[in-house]
Each structure stands twice: as C-alpha cells, then as structure tokens.
PATI-639125 format. One record per residue: x, y, z of N, C-alpha, C, O, CB in turn; residue in three letters. Coordinates in pm, 1 decimal, decimal comma. Atoms other than C-alpha are relative to their C-alpha. Glycine has a CB too. Example, Ala and Ser with C-alpha at 12.3 -4.5 7.8 and 13.67 -1.06 7.14 Angstrom:
BEGIN
site npx: 89,0&npy: -119,0&npz: 0,0&capx: 1230,0&capy: -450,0&capz: 780,0&cpx: 90,0&cpy: 120,0&cpz: 0,0&opx: 193,6&opy: 118,1&opz: 66,5&cbpx: -99,2&cbpy: 2,7&cbpz: 124,6&rest: ala $
site npx: -82,0&npy: -119,0&npz: -6,0&capx: 1367,0&capy: -106,0&capz: 714,0&cpx: -77,0&cpy: 109,0&cpz: 73,0&opx: -26,1&opy: 219,8&opz: 89,9&cbpx: 41,4&cbpy: 46,2&cbpz: -141,5&rest: ser $
END
This chain:
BEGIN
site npx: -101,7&npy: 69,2&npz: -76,3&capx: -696,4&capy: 644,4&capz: -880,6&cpx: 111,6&cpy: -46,1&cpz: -92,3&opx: 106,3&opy: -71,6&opz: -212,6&cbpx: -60,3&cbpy: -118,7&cbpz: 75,5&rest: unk $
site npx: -149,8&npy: 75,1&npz: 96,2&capx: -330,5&capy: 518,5&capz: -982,4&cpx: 34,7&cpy: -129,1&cpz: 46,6&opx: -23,5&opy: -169,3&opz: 147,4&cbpx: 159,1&cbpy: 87,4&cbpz: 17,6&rest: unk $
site npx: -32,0&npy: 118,6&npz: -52,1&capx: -172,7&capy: 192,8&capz: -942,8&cpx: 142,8&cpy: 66,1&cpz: 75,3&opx: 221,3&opy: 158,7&opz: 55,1&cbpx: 13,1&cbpy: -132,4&cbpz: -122,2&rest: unk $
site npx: -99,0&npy: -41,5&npz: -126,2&capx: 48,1&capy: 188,0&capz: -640,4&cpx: 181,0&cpy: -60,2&cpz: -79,2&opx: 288,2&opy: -12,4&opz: -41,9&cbpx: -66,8&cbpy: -122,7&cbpz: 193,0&rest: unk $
site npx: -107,2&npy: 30,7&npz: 32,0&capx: 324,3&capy: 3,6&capz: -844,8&cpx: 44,0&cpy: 77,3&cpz: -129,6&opx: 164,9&opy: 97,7&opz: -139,9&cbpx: -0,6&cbpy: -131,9&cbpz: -4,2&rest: unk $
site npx: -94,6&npy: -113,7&npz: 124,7&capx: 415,2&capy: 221,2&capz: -1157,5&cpx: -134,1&cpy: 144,5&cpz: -40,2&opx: -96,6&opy: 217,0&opz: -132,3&cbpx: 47,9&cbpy: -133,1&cbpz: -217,6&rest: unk $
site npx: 42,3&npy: -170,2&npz: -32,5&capx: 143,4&capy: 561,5&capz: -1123,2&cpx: -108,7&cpy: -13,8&cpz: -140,0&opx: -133,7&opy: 84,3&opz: -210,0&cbpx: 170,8&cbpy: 159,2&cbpz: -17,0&rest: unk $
site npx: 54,5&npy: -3,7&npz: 153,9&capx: -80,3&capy: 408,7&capz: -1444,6&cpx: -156,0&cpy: 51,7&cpz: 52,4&opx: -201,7&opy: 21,6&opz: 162,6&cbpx: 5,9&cbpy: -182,5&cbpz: -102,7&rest: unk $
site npx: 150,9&npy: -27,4&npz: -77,8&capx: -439,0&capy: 548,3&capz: -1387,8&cpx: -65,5&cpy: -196,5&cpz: -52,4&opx: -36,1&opy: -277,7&opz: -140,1&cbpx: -131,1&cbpy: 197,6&cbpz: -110,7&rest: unk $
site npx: 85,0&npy: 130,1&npz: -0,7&capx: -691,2&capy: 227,8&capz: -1316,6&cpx: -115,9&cpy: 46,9&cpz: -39,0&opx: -165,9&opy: 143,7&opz: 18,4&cbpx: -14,9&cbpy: -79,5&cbpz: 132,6&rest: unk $
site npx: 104,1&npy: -31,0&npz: 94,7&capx: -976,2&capy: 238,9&capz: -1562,3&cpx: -109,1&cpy: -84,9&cpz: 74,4&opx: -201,4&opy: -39,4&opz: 142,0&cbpx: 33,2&cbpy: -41,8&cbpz: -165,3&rest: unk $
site npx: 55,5&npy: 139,3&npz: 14,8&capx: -1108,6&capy: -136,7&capz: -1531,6&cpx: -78,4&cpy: 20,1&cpz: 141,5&opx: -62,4&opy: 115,6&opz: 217,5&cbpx: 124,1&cbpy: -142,5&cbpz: -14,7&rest: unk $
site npx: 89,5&npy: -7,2&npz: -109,7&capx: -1346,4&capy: -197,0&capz: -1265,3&cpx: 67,5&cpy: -126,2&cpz: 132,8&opx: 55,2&opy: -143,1&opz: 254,1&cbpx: -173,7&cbpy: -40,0&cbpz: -72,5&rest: unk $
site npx: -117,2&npy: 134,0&npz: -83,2&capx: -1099,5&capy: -513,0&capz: -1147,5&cpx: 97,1&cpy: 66,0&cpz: 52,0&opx: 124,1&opy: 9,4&opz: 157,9&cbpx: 86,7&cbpy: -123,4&cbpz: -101,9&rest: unk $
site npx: -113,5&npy: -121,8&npz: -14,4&capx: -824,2&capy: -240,4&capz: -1096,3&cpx: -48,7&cpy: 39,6&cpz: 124,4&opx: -157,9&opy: 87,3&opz: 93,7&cbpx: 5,9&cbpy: 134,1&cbpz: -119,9&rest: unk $
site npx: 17,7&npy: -62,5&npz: -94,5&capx: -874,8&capy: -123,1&capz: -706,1&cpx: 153,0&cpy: 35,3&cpz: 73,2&opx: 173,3&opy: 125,6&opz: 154,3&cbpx: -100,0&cbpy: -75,5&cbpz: 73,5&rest: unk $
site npx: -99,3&npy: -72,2&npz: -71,0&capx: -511,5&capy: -123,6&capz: -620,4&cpx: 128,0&cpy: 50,6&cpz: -102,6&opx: 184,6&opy: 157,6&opz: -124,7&cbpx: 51,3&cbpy: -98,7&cbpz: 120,3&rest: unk $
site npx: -124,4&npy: 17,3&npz: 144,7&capx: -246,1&capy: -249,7&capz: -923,4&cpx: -89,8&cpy: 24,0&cpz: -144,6&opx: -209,8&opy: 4,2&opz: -163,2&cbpx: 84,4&cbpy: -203,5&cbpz: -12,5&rest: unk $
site npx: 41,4&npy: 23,4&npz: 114,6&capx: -290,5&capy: -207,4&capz: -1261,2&cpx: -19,9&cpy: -118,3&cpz: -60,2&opx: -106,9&opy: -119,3&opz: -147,3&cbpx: 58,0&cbpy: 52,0&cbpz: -58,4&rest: unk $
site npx: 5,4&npy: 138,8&npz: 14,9&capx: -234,1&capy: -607,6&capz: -1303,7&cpx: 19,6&cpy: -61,7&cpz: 62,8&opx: 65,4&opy: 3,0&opz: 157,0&cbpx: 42,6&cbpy: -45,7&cbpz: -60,3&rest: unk $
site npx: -37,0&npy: 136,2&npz: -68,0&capx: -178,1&capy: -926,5&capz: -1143,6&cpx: 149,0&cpy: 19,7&cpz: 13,2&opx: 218,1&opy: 24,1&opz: 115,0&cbpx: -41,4&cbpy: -144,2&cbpz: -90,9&rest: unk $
site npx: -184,9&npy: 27,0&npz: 40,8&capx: 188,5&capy: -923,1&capz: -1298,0&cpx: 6,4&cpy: 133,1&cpz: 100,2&opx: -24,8&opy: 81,8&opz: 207,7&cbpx: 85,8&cbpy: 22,2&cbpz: -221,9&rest: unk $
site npx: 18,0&npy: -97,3&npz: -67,7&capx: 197,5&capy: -562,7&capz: -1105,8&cpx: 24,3&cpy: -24,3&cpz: 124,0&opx: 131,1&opy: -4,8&opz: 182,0&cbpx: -103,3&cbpy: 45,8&cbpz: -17,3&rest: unk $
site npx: 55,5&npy: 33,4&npz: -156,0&capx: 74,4&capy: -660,8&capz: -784,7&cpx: 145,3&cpy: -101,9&cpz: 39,5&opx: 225,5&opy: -66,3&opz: 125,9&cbpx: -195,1&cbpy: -108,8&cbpz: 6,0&rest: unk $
site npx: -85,4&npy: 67,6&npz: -58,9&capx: 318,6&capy: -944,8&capz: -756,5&cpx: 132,7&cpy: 74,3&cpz: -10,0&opx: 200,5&opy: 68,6&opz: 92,6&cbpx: -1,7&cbpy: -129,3&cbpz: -50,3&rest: unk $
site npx: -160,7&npy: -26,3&npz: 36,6&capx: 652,4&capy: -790,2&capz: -883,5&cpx: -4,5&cpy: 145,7&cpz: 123,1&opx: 107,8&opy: 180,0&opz: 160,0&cbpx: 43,9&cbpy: 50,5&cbpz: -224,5&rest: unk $
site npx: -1,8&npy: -49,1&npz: -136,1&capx: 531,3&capy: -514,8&capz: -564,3&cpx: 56,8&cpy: -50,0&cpz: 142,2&opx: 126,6&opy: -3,3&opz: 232,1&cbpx: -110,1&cbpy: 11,4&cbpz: 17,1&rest: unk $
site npx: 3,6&npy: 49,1&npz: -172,8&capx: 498,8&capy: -766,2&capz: -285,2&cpx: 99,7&cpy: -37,7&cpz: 62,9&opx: 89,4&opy: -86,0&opz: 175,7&cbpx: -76,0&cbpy: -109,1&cbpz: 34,9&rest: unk $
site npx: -137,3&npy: 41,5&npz: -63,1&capx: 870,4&capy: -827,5&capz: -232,0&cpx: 51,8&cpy: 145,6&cpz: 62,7&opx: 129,0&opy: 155,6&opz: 158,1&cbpx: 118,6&cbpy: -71,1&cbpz: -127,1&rest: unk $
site npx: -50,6&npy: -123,5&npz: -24,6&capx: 914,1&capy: -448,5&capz: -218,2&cpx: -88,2&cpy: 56,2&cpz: 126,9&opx: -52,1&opy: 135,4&opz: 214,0&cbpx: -6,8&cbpy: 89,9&cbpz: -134,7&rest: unk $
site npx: 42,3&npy: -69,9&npz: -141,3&capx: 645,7&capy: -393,7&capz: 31,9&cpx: 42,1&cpy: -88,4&cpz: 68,3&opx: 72,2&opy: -25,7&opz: 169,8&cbpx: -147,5&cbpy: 36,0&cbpz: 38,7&rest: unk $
site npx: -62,3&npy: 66,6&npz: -99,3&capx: 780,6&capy: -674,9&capz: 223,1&cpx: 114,9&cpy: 40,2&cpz: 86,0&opx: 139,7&opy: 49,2&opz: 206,2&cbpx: 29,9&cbpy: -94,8&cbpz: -49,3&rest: unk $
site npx: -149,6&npy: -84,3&npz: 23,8&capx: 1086,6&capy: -536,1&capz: 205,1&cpx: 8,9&cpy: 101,9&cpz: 123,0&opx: 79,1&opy: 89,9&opz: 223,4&cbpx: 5,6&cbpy: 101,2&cbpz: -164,6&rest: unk $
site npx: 20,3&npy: -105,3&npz: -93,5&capx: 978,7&capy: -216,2&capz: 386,4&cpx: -60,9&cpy: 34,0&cpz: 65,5&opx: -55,7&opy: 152,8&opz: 97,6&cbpx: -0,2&cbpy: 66,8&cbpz: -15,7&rest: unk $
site npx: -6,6&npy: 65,1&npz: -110,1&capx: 811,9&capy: -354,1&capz: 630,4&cpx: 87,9&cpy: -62,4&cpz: 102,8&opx: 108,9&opy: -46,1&opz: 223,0&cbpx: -44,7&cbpy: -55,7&cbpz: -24,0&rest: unk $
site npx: -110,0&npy: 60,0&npz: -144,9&capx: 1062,0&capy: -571,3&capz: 762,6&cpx: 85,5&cpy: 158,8&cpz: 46,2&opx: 57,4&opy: 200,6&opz: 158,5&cbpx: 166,6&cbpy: -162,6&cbpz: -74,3&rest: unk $
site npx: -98,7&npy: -118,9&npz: -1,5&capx: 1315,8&capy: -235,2&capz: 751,6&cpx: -82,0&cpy: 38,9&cpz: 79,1&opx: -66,9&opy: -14,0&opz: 189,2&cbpx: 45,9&cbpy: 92,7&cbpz: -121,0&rest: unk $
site npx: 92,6&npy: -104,2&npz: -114,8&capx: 1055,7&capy: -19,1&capz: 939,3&cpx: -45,3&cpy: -107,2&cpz: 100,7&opx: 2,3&opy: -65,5&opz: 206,3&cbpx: -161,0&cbpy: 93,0&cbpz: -74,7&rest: unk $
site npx: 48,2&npy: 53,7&npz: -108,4&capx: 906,7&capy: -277,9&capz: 1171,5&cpx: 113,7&cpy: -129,1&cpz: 84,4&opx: 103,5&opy: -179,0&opz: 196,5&cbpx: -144,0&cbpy: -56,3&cbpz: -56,0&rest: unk $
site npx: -87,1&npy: 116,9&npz: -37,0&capx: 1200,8&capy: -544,2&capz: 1195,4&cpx: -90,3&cpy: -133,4&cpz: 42,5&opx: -58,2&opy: -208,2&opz: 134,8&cbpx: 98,5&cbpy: 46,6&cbpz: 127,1&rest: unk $
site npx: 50,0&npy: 94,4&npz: 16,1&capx: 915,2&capy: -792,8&capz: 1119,9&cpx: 29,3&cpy: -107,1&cpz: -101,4&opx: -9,1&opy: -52,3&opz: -204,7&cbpx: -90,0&cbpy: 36,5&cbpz: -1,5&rest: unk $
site npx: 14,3&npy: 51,1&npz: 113,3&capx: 968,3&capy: -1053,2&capz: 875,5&cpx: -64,6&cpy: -133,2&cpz: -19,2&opx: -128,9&opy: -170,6&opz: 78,9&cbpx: 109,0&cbpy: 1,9&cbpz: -45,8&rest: unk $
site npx: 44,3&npy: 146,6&npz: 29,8&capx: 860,2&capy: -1386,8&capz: 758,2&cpx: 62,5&cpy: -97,2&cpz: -60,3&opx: 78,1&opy: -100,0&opz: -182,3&cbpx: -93,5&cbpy: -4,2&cbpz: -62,8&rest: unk $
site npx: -109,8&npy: 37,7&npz: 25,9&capx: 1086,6&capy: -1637,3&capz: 775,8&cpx: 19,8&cpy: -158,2&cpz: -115,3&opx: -63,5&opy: -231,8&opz: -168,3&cbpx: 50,1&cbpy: -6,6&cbpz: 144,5&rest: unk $
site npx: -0,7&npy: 73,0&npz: 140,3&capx: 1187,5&capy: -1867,5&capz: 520,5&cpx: 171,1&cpy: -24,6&cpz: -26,2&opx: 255,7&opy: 58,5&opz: 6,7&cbpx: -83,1&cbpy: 111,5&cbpz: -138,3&rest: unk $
site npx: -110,4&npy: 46,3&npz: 24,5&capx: 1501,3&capy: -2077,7&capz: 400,1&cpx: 45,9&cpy: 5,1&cpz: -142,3&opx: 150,4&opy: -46,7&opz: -181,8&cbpx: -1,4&cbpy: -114,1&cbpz: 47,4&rest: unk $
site npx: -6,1&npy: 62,1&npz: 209,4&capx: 1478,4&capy: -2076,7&capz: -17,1&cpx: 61,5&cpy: 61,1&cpz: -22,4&opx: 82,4&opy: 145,6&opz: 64,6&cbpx: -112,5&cbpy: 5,9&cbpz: -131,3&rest: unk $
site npx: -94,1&npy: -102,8&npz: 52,2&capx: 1710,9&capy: -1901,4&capz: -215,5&cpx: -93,9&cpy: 133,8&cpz: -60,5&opx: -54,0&opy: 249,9&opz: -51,3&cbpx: 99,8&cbpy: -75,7&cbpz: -126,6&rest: unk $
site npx: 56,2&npy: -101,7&npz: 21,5&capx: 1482,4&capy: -1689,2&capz: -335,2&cpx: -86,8&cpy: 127,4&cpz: 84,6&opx: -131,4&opy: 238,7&opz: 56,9&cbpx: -51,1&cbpy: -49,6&cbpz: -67,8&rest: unk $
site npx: 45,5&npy: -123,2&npz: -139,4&capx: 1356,5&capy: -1527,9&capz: 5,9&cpx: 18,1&cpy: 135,6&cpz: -58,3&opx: 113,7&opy: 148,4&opz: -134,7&cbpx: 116,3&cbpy: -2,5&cbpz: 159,7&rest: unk $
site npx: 47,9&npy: -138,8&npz: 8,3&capx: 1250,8&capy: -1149,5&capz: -37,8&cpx: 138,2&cpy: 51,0&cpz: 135,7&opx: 205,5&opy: 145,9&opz: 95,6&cbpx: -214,2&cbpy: 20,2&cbpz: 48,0&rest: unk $
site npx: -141,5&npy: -37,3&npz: -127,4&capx: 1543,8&capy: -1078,2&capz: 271,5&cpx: 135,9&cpy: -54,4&cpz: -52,2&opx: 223,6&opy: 31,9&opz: -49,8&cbpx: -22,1&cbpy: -93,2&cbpz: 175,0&rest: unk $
site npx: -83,8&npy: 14,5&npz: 40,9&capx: 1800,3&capy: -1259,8&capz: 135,1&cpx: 82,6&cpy: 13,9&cpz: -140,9&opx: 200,1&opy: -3,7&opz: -173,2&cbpx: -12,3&cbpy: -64,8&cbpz: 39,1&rest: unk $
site npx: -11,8&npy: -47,7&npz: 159,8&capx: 1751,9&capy: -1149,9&capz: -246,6&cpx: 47,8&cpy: 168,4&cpz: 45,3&opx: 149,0&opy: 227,8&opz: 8,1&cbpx: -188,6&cbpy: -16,4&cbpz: -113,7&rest: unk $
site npx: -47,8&npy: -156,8&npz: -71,5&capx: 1753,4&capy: -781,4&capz: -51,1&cpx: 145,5&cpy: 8,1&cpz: 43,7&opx: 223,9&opy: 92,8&opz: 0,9&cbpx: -88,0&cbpy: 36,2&cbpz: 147,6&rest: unk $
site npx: -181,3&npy: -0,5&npz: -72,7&capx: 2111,3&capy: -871,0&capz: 157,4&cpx: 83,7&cpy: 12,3&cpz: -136,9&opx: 157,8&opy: 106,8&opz: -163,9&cbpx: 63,3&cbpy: -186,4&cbpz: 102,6&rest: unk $
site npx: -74,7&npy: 25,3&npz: 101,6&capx: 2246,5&capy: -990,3&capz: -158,7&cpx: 27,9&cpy: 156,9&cpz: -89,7&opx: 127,8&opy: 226,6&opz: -107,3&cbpx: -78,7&cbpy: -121,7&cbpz: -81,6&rest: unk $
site npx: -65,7&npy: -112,8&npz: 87,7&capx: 2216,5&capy: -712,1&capz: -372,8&cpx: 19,3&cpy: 111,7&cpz: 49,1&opx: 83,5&opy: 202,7&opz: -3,3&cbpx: -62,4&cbpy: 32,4&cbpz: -106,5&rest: unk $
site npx: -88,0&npy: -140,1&npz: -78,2&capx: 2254,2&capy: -458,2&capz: -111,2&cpx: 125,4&cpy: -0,6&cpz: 36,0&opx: 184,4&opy: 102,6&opz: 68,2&cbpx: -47,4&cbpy: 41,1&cbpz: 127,6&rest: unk $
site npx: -158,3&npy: 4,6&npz: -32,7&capx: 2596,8&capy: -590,4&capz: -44,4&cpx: 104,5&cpy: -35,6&cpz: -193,4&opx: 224,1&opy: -59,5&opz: -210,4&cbpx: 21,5&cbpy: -181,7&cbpz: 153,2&rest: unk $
site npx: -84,7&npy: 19,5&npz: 134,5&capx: 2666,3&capy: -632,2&capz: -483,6&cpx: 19,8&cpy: -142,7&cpz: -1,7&opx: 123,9&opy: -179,8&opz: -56,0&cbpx: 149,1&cbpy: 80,7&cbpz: -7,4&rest: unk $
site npx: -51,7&npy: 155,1&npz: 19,7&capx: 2647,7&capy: -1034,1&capz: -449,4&cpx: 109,9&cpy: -53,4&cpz: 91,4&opx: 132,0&opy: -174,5&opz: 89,7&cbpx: 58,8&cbpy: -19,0&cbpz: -143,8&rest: unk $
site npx: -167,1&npy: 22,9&npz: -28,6&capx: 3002,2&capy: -1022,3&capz: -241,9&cpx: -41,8&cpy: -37,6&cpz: 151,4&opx: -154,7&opy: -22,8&opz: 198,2&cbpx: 131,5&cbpy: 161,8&cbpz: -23,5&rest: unk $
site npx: 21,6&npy: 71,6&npz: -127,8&capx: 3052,6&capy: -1183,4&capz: 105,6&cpx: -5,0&cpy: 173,1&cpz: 85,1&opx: 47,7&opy: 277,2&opz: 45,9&cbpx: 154,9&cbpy: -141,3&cbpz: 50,4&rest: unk $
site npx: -38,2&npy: -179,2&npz: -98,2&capx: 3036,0&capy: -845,6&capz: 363,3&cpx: 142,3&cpy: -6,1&cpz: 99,7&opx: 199,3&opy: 97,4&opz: 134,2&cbpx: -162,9&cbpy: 45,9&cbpz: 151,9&rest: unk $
site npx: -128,3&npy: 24,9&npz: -33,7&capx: 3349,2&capy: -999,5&capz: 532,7&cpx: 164,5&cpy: 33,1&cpz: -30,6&opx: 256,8&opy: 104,3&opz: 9,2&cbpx: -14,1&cbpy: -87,1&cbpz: -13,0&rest: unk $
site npx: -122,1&npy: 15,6&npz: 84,8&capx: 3594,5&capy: -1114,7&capz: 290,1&cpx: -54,0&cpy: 69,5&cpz: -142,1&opx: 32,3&opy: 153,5&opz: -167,6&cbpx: 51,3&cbpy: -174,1&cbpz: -15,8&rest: unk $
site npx: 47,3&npy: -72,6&npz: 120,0&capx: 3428,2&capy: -969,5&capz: -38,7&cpx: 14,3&cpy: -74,7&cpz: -75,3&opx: 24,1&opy: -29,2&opz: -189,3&cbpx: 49,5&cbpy: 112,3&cbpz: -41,9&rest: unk $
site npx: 9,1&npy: 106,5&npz: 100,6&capx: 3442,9&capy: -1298,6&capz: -200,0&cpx: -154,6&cpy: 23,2&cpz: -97,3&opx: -258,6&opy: 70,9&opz: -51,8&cbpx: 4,5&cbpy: -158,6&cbpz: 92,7&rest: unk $
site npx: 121,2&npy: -3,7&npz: 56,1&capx: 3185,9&capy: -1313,1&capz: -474,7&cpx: -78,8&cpy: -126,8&cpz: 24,3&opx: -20,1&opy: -223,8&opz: 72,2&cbpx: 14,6&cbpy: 27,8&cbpz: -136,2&rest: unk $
site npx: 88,9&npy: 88,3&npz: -88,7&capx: 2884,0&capy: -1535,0&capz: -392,4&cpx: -36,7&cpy: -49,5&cpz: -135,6&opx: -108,0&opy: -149,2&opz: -124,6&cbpx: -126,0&cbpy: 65,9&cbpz: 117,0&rest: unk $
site npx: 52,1&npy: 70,6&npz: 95,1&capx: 2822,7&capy: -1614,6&capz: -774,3&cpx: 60,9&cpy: -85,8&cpz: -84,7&opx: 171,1&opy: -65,8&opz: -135,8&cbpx: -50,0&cbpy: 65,7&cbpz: -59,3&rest: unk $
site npx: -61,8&npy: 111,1&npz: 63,9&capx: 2862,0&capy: -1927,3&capz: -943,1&cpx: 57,7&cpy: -10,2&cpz: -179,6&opx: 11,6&opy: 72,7&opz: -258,2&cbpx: -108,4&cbpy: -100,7&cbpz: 27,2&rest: unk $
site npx: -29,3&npy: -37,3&npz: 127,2&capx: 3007,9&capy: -1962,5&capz: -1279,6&cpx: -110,3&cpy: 10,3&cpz: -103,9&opx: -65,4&opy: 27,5&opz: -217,3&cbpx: 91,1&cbpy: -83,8&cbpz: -41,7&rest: unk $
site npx: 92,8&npy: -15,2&npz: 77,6&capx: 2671,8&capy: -1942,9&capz: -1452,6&cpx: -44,4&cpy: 85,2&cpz: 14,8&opx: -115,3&opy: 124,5&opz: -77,9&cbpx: -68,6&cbpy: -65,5&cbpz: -10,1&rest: unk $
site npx: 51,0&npy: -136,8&npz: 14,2&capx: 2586,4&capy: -1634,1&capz: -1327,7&cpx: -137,0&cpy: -44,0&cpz: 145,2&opx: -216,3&opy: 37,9&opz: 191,5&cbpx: -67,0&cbpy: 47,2&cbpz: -208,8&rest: unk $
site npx: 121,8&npy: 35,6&npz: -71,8&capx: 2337,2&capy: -1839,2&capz: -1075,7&cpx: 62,4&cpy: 56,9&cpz: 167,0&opx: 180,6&opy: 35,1&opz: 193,7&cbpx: -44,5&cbpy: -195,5&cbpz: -22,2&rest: unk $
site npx: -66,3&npy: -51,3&npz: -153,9&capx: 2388,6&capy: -1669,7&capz: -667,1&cpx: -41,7&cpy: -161,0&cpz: 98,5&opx: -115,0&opy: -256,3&opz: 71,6&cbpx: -113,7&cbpy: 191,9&cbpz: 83,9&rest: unk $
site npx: 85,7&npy: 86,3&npz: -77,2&capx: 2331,5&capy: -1891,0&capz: -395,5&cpx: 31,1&cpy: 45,1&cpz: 139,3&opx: -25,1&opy: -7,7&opz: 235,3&cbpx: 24,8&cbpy: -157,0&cbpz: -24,5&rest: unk $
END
C-alpha cells in the first residue's frame, strides 16, 4: 500500500492510510475541500483559517472578486 497523501509505500504497521500524522493532517483540508466542491456540503465555521475560506482566497490570488482590491495587510497577514 501507498500513502494517500504523497505515494510513499507504508512499511510500519501504524501506517494504514498516511505515511504520518503530519501527512494525514496537511490532507484533511484538501479532502474537505473536495467534498464540499462535489457534494456542496461543508462545515461551517467563522475563523480565519477555515478550509473554504483559505480555498476562496487563494483561488481568487488574495484580491477582492469585485473590485480586485488586495485583501492583505502590510505584514503579509490576509484576513
């Protein structure tokens, strides 16, 4: 078997889906992701860091989809 997030073969006997923990998580925004897209399910949530609104953002380059104002602050931080 391979790990579903980068194709590494799983040796370890802990290994049934990811190759790691770190793995597994840096996935679950991406299957979230494409879920909501295919099912127009999501799970909703207000934080800046939401898995949907980290997605809008950089599918539109940070910029408003309107006016094309940029959405980032002078530190480089989005909100």
């Amino acid at each position: 078997m391979s790990c579903l997030g980068c194709g590494a073969t799983l040796t370890k006997r802990h290994q049934k889906v990811y190759c790691s923990n770190r793995r597994q998580r840096a996935m679950e925004p991406r299957s979230k992701i494409e879920r909501w897209l295919s099912t127009g399910v999501a799970q909703t949530a207000t934080n800046v860091g939401h898995y949907i609104r980290t997605y809008l953002l950089e599918a539109q380059q940070h910029a408003c989809a309107i006016c094309g104002c940029s959405t980032r602050y002078a530190e480089g931080k989005s909100y």
